[in-house]
MDAnalysis code that builds the backbone (N, CA, C; Angstrom):
import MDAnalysis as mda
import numpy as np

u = mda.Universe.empty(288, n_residues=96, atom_resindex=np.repeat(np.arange(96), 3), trajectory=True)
u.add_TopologyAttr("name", ["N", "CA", "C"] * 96)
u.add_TopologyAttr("resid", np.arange(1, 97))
u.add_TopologyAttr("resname", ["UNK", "UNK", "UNK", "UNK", "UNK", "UNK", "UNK", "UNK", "UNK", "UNK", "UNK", "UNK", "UNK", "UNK", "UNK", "UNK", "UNK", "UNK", "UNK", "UNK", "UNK", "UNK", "UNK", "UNK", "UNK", "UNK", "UNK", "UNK", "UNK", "UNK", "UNK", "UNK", "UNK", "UNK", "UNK", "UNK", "UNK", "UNK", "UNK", "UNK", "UNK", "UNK", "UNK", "UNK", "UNK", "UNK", "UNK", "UNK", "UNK", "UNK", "UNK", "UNK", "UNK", "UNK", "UNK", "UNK", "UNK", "UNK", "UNK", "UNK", "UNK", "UNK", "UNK", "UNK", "UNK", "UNK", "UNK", "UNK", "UNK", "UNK", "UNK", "UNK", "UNK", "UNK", "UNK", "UNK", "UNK", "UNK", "UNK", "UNK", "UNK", "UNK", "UNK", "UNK", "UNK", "UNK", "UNK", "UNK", "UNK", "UNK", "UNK", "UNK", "UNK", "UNK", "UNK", "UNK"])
u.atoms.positions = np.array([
    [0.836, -1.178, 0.000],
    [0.000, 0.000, 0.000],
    [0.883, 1.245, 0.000],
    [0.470, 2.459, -0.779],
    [1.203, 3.458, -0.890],
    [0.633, 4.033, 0.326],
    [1.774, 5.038, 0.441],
    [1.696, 6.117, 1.846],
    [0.511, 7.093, 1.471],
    [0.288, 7.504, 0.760],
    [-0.648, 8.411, -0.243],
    [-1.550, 7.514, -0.892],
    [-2.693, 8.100, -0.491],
    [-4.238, 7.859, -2.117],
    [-5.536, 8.153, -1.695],
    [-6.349, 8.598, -2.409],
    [-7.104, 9.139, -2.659],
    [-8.238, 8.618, -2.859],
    [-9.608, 8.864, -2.456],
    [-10.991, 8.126, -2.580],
    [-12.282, 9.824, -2.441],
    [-12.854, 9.465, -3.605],
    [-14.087, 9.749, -3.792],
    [-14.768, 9.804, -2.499],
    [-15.530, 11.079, -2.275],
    [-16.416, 11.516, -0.920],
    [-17.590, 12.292, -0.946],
    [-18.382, 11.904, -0.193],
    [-19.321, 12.961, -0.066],
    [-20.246, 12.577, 1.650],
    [-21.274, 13.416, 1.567],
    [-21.759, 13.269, 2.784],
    [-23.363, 13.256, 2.628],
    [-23.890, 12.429, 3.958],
    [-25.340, 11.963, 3.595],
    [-25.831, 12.123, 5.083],
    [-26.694, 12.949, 5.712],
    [-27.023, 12.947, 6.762],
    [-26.445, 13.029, 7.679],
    [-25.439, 13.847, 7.755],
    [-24.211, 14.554, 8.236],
    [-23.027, 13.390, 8.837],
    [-23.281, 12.767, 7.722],
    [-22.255, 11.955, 7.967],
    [-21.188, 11.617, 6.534],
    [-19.929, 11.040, 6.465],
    [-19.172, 11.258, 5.560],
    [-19.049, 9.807, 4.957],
    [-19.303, 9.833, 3.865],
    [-19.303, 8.827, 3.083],
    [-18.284, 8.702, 2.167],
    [-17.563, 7.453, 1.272],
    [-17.335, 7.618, 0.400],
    [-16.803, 6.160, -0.604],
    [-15.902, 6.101, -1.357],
    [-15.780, 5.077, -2.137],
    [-14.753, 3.642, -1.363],
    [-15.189, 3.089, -1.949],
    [-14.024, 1.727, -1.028],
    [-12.526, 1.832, -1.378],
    [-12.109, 2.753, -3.176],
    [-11.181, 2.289, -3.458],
    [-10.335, 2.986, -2.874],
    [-8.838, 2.814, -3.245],
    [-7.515, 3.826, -2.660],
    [-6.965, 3.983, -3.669],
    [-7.678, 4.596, -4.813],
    [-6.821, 5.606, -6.052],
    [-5.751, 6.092, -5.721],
    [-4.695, 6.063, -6.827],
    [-3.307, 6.425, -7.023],
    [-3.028, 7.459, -7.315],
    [-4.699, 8.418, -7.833],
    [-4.601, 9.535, -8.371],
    [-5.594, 10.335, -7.741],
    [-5.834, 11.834, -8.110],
    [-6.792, 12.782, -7.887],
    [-7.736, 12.473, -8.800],
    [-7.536, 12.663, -10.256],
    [-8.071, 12.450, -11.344],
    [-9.037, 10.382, -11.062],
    [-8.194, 9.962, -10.737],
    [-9.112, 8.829, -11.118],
    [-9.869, 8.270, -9.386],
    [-9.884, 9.336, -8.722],
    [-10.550, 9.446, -7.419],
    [-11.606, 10.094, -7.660],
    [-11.841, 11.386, -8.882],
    [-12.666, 12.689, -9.398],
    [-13.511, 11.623, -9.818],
    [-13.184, 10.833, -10.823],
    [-14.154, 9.861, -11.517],
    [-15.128, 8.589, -10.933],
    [-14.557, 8.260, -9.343],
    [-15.914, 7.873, -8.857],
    [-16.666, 8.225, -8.273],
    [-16.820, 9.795, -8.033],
    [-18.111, 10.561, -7.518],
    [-18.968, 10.213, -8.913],
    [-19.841, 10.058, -7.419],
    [-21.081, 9.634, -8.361],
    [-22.354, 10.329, -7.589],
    [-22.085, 11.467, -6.435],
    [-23.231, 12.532, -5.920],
    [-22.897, 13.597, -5.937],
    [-23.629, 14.433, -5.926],
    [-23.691, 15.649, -5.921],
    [-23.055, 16.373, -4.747],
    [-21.979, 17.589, -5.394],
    [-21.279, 17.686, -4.300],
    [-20.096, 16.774, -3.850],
    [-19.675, 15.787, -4.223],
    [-19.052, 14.790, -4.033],
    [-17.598, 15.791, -4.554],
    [-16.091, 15.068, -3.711],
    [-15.202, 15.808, -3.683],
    [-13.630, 14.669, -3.453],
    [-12.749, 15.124, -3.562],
    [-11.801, 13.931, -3.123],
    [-11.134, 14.208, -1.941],
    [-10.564, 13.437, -1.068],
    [-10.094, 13.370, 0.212],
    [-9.037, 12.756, 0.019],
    [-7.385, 12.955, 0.560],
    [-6.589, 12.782, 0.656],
    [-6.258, 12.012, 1.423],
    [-5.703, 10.465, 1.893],
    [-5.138, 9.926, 3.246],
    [-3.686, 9.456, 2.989],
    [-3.133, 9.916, 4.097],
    [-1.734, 9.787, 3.847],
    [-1.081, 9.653, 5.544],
    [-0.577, 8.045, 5.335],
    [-0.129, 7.196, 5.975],
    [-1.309, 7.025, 7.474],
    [-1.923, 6.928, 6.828],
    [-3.507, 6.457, 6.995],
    [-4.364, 7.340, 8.068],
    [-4.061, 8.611, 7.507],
    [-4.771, 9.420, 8.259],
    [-5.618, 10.863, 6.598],
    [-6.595, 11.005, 7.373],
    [-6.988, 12.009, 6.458],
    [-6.974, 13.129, 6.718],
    [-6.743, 14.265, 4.837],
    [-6.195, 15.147, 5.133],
    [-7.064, 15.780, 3.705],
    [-6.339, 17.497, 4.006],
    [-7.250, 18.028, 2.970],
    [-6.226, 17.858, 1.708],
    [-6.918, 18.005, 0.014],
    [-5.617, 18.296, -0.691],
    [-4.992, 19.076, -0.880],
    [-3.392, 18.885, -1.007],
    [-2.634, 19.712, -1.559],
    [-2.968, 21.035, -2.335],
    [-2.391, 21.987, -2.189],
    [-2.656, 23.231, -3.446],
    [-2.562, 22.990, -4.966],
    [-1.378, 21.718, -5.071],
    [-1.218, 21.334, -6.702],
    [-2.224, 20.518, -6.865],
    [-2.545, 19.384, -5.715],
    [-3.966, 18.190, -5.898],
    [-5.127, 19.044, -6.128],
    [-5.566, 20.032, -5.247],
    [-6.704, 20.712, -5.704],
    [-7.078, 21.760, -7.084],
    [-5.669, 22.161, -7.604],
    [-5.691, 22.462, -8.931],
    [-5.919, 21.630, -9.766],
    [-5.375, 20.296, -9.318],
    [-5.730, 18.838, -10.740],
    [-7.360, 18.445, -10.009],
    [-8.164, 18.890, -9.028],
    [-9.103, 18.219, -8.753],
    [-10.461, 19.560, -9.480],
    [-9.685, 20.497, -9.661],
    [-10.685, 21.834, -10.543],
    [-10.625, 21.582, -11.378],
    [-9.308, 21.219, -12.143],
    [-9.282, 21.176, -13.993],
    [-10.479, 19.934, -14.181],
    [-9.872, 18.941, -13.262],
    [-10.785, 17.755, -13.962],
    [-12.283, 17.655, -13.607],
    [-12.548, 18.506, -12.603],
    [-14.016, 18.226, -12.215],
    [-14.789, 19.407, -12.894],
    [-14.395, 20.698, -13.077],
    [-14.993, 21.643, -13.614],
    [-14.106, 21.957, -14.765],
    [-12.923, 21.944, -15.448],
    [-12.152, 22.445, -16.421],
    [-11.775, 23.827, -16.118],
    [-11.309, 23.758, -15.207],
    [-10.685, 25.183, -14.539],
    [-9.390, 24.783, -14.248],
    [-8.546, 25.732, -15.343],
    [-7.331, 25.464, -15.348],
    [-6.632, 26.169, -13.906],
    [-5.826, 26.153, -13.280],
    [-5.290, 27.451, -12.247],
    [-4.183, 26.246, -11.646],
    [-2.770, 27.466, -11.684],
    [-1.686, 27.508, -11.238],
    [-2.215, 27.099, -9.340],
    [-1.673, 26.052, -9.189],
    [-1.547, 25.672, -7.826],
    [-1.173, 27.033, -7.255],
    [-2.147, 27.354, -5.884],
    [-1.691, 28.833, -5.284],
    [-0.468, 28.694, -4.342],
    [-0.172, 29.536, -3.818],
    [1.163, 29.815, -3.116],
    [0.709, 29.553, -1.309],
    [1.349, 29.105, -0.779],
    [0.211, 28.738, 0.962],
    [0.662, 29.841, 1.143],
    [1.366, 30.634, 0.861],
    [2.105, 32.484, 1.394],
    [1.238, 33.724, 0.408],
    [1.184, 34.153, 1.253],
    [0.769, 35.583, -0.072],
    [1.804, 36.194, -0.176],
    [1.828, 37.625, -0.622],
    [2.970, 38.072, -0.861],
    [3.870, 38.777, 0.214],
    [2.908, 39.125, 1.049],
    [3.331, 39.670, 1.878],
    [3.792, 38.888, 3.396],
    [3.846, 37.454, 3.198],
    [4.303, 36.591, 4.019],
    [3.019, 36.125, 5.402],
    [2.206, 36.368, 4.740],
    [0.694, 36.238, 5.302],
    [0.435, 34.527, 5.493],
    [0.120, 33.656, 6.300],
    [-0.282, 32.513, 5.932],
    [-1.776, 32.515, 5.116],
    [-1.930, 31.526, 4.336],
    [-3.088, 31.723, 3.690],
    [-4.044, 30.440, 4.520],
    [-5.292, 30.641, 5.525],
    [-6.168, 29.466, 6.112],
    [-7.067, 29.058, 5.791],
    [-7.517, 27.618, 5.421],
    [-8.933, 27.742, 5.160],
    [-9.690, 27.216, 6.039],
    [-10.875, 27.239, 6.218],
    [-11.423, 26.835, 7.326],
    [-13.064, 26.671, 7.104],
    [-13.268, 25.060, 7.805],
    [-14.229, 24.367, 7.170],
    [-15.384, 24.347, 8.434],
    [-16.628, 24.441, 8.639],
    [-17.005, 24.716, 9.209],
    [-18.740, 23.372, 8.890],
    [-18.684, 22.431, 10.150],
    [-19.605, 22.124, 9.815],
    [-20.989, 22.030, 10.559],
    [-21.837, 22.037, 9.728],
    [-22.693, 22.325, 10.002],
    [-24.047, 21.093, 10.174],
    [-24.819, 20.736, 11.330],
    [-25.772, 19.740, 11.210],
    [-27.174, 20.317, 11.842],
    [-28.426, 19.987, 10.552],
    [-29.192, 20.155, 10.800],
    [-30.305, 19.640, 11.843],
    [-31.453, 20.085, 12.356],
    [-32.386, 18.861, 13.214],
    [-31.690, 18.194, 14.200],
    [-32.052, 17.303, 14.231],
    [-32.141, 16.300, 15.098],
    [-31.311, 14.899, 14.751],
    [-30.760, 14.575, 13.578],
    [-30.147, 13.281, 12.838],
    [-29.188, 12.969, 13.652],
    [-29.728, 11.952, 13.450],
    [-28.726, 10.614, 15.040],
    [-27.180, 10.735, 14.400],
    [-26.375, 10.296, 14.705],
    [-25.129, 10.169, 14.475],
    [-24.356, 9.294, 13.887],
    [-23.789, 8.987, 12.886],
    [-23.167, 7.992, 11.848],
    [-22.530, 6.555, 12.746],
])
């Protein structure tokens, strides 16, 4: 097993779902979403993680055809750049 790979994801009743396989790639991880919203997830040395700045540029071209230069984690001015995911559960839904 590689240290790195990639599987198809999405979420269903606030819980996280996704494919059985462990793709070698971004691109052929993109290709088994099969819901809406569906996205790829990174695990590496068997923990999960978000993708890379270059993985998420190959996960735009191929899912929408949006070409873009992997961004810089620095701006110019030596700023860290954060993102931050925030989730959210509706009602009452029991727990995965």
């Amino acid at each position: 097993m590689r240290s790195t790979f990639y599987f198809a994801a999405w979420t269903d009743s606030g819980c996280l779902l996704g494919c059985d396989h462990e793709h070698q790639t971004v691109t052929s991880a993109e290709a088994c979403i099969s819901h809406a919203g569906g996205y790829v997830i990174a695990v590496e040395k068997g923990v999960l993680r978000a993708l890379t700045d270059a993985e998420e540029a190959e996960f735009q071209n191929v899912r929408y055809g949006i070409k873009a230069d992997a961004r810089q984690s620095f701006t110019a001015d030596g700023m860290l750049t954060i993102l931050l995911t925030i989730q959210i559960r509706l009602g009452n839904e029991e727990a995965c």
